[in-house]
MDAnalysis code that builds the backbone (N, CA, C; Angstrom):
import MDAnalysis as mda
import numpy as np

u = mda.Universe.empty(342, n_residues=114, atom_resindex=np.repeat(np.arange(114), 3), trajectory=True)
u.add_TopologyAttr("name", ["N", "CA", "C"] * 114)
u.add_TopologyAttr("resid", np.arange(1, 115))
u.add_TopologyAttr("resname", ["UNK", "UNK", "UNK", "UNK", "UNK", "UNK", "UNK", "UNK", "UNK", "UNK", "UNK", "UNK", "UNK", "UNK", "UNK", "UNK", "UNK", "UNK", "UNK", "UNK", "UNK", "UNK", "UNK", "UNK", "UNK", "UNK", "UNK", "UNK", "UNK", "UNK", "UNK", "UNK", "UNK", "UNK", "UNK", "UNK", "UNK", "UNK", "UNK", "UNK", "UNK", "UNK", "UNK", "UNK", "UNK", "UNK", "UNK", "UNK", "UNK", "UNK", "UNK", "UNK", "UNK", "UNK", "UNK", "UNK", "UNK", "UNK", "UNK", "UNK", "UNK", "UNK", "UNK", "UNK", "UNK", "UNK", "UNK", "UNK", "UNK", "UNK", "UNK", "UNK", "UNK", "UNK", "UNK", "UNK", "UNK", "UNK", "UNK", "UNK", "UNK", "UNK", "UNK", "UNK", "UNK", "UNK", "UNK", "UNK", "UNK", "UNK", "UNK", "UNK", "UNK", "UNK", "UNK", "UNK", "UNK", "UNK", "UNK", "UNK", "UNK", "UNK", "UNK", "UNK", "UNK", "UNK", "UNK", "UNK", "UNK", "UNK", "UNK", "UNK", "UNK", "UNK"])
u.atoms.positions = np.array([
    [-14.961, 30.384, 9.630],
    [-14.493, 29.105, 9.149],
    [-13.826, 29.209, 7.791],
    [-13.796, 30.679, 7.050],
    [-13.490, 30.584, 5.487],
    [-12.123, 30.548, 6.031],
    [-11.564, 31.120, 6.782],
    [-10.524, 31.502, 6.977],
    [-9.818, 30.847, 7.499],
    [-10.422, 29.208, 7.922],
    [-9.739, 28.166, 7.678],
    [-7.802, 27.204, 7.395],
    [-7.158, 27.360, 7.270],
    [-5.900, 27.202, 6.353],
    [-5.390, 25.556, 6.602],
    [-5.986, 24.399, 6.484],
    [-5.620, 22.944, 6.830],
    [-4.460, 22.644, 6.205],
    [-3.633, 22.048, 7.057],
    [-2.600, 21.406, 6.851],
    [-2.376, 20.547, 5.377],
    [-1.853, 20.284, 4.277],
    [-1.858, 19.356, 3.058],
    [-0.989, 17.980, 3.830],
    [-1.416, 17.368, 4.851],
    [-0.897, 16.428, 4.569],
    [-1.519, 14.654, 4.356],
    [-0.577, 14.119, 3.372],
    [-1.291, 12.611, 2.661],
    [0.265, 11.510, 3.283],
    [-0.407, 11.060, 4.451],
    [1.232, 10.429, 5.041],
    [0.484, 9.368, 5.643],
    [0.860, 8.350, 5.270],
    [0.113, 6.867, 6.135],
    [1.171, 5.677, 6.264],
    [1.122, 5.050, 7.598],
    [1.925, 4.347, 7.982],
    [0.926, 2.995, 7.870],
    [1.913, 1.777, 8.011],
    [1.222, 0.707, 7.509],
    [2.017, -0.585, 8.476],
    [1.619, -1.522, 9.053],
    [2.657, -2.986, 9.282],
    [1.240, -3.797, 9.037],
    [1.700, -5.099, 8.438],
    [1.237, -5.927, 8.076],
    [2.044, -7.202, 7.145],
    [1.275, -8.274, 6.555],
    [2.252, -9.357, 5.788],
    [1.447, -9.034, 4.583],
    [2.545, -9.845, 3.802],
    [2.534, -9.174, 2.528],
    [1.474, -10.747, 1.851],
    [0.518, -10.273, 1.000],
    [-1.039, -11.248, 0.634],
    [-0.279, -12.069, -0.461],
    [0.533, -11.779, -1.389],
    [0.656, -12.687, -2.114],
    [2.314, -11.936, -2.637],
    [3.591, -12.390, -3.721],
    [4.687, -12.006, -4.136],
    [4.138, -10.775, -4.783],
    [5.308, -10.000, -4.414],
    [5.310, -8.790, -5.220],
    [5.317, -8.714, -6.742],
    [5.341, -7.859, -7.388],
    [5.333, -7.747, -8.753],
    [6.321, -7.013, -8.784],
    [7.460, -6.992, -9.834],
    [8.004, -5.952, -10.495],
    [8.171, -5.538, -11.575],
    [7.973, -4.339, -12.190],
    [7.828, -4.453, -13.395],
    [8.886, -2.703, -14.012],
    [8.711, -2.516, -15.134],
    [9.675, -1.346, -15.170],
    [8.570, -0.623, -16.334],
    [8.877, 0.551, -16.600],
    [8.368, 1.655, -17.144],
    [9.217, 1.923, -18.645],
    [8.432, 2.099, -19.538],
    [9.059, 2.555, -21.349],
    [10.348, 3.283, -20.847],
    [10.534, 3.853, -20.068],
    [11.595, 4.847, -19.439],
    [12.725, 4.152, -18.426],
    [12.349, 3.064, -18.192],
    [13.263, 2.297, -17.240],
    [13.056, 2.715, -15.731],
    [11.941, 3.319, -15.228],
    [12.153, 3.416, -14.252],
    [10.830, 2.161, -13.466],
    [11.325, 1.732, -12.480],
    [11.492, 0.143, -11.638],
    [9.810, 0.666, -10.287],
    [8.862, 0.035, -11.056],
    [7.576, 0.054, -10.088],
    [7.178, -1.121, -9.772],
    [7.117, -1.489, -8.319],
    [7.287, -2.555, -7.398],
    [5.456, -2.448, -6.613],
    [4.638, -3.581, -6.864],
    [3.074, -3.973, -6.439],
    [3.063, -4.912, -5.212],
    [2.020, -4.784, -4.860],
    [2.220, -6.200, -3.594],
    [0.845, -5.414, -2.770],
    [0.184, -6.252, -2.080],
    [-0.708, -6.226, -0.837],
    [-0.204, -6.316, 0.096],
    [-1.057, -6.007, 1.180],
    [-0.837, -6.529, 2.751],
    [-1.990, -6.683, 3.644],
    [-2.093, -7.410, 4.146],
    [-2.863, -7.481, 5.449],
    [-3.000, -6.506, 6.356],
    [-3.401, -6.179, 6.656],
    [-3.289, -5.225, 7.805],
    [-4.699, -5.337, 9.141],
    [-4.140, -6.253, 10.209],
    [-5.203, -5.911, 10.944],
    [-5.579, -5.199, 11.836],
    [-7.101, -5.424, 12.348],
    [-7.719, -4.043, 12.985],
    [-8.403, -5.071, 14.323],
    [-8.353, -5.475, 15.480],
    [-9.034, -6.101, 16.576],
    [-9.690, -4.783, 17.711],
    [-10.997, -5.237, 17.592],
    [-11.946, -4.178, 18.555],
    [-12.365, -5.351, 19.101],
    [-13.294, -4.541, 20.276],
    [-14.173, -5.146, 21.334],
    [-15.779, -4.635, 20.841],
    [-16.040, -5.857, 20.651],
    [-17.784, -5.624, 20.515],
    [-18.561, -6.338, 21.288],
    [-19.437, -5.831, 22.134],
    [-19.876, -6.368, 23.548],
    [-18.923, -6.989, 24.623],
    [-18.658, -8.477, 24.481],
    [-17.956, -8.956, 25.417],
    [-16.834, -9.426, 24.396],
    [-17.285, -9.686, 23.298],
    [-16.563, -10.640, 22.225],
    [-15.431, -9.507, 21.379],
    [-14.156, -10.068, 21.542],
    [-13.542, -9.424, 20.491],
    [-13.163, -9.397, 19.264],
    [-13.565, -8.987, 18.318],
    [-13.516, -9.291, 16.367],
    [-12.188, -8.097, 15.802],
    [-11.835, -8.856, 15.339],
    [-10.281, -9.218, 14.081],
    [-11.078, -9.075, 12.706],
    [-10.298, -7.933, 12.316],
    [-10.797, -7.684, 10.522],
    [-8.993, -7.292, 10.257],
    [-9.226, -7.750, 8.857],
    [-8.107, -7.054, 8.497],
    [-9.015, -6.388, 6.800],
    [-7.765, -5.767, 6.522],
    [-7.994, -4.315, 5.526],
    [-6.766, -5.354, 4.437],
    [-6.659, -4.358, 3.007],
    [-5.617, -5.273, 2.239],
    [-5.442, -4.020, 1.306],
    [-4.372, -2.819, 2.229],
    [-4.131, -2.138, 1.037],
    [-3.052, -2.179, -0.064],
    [-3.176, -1.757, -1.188],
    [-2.436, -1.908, -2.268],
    [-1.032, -0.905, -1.874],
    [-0.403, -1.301, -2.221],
    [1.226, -0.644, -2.245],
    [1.889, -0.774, -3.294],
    [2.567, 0.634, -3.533],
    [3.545, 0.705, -5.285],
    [5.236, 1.383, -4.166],
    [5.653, 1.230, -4.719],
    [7.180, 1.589, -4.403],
    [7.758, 1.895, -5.861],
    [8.407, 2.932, -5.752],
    [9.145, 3.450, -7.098],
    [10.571, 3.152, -6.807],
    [11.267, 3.531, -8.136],
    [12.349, 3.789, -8.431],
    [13.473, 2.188, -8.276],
    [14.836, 2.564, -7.072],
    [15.683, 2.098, -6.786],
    [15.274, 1.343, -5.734],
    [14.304, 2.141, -4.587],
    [14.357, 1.424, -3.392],
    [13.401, 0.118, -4.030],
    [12.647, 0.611, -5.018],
    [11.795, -0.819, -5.317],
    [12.600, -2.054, -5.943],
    [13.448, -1.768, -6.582],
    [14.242, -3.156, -6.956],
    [15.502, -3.099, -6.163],
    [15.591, -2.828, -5.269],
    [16.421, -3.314, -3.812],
    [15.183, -3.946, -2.703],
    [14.404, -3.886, -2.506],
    [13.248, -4.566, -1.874],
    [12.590, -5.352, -2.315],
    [12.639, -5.156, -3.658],
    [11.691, -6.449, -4.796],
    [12.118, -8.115, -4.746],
    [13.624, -8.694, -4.242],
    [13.918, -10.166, -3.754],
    [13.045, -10.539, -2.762],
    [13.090, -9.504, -1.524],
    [12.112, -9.887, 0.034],
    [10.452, -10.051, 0.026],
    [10.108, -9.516, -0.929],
    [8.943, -8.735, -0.570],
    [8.066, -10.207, -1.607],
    [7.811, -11.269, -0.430],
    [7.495, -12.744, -0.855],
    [6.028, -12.543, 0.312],
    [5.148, -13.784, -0.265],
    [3.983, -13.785, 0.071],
    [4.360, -14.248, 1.903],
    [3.727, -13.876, 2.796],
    [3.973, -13.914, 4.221],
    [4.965, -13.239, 5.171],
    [5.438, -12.152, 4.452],
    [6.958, -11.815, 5.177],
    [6.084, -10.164, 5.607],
    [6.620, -10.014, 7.019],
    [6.113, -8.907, 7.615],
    [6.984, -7.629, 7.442],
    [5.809, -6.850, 6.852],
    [6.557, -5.324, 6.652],
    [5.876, -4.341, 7.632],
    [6.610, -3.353, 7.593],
    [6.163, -2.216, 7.739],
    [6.368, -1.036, 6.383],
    [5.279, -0.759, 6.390],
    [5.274, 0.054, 5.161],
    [5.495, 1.777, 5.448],
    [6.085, 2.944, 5.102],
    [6.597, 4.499, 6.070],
    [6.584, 5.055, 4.806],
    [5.966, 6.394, 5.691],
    [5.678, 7.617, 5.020],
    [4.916, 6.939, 3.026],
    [3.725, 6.715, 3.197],
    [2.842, 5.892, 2.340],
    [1.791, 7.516, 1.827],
    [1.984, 8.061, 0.829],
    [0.608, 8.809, 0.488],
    [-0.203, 8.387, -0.229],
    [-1.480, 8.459, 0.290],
    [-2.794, 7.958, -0.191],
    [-2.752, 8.817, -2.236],
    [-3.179, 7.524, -2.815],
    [-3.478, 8.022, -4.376],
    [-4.682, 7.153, -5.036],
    [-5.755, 8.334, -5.655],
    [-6.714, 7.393, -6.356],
    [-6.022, 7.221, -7.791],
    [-6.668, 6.042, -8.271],
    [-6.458, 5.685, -9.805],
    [-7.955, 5.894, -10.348],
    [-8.585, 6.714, -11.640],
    [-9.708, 6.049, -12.153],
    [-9.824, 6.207, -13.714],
    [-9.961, 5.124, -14.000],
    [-10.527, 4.819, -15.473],
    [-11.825, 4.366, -15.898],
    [-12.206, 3.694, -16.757],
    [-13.338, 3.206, -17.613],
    [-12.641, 2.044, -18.011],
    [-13.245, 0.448, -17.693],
    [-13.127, -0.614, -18.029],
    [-14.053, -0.846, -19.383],
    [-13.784, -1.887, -19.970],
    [-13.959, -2.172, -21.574],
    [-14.854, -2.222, -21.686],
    [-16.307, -1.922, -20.661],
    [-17.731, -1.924, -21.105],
    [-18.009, -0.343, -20.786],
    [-17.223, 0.464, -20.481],
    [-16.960, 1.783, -20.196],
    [-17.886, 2.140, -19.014],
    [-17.345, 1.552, -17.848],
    [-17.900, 1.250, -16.640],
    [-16.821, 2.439, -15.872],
    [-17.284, 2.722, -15.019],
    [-16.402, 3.936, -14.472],
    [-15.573, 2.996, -13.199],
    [-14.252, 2.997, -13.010],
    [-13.260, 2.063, -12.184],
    [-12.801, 3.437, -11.381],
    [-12.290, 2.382, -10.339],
    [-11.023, 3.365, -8.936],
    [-10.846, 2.276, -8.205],
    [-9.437, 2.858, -8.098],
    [-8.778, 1.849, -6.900],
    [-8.203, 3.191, -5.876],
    [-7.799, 2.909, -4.937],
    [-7.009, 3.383, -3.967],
    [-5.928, 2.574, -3.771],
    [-4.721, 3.386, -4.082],
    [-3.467, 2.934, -3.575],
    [-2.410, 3.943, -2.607],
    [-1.206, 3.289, -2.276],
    [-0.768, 3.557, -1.122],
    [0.911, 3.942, -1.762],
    [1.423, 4.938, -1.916],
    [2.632, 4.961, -3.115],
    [3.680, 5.180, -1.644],
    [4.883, 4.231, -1.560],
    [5.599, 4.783, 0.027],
    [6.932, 4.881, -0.452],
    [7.472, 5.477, -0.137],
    [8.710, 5.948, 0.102],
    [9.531, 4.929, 0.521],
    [9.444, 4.196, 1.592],
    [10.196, 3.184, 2.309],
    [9.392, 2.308, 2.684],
    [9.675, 0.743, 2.494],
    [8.932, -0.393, 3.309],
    [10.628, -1.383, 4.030],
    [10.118, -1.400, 4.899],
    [11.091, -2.320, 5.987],
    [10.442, -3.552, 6.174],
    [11.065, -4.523, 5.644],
    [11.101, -5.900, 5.941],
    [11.690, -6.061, 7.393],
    [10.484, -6.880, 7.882],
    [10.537, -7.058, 9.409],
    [10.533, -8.586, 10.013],
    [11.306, -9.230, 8.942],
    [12.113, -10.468, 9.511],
    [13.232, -10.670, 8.142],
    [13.663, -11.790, 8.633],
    [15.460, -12.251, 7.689],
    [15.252, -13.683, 7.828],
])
């Protein structure tokens, strides 16, 4: 098993609506980082009854494609979110409490209505 060699890959696909307006904001450097949620649901069968959860992961978009997507990307409008790699954040909040989030940094999100 040492000898092992796993694949490196961090690639997650996503469709869902977007929880509330995006954020945009820009960097000391000018470069353009774009926030927003989504819904994302999950429907199983448990016994006879079937249950609906949804998940609400965080999404960042960089650069250009983020302020070319940053007008659409309004509370209820369905995306699909492509090629998304998983990233932790962690700090210490002001009572020096140990924090993490998980976010979702993608390459491309497609707005999936007009």
């Amino acid at each position: 098993m040492a000898d092992l060699k796993l694949p490196e890959i961090n690639e997650c696909r996503f469709a869902g609506r977007v929880v509330r307006d995006a954020e945009l904001k820009y960097l000391p450097n000018n470069t353009a980082v774009l926030k927003f949620s989504i819904a994302v649901d999950r429907r199983y069968k448990k016994g006879t009854e079937y249950i609906k959860e949804a998940v609400f992961p965080s999404i960042v978009v960089w650069g250009k494609h983020a302020e070319y997507i940053a007008p659409s990307i309004n509370r209820g409008v369905a995306v699909l979110v492509d090629r998304a790699r998983m990233e932790q954040r962690k700090w210490k909040d002001k009572q020096g409490v140990d924090q993490h989030a998980t976010e979702y940094h993608a390459e491309k999100v497609h707005v999936l209505e007009w």
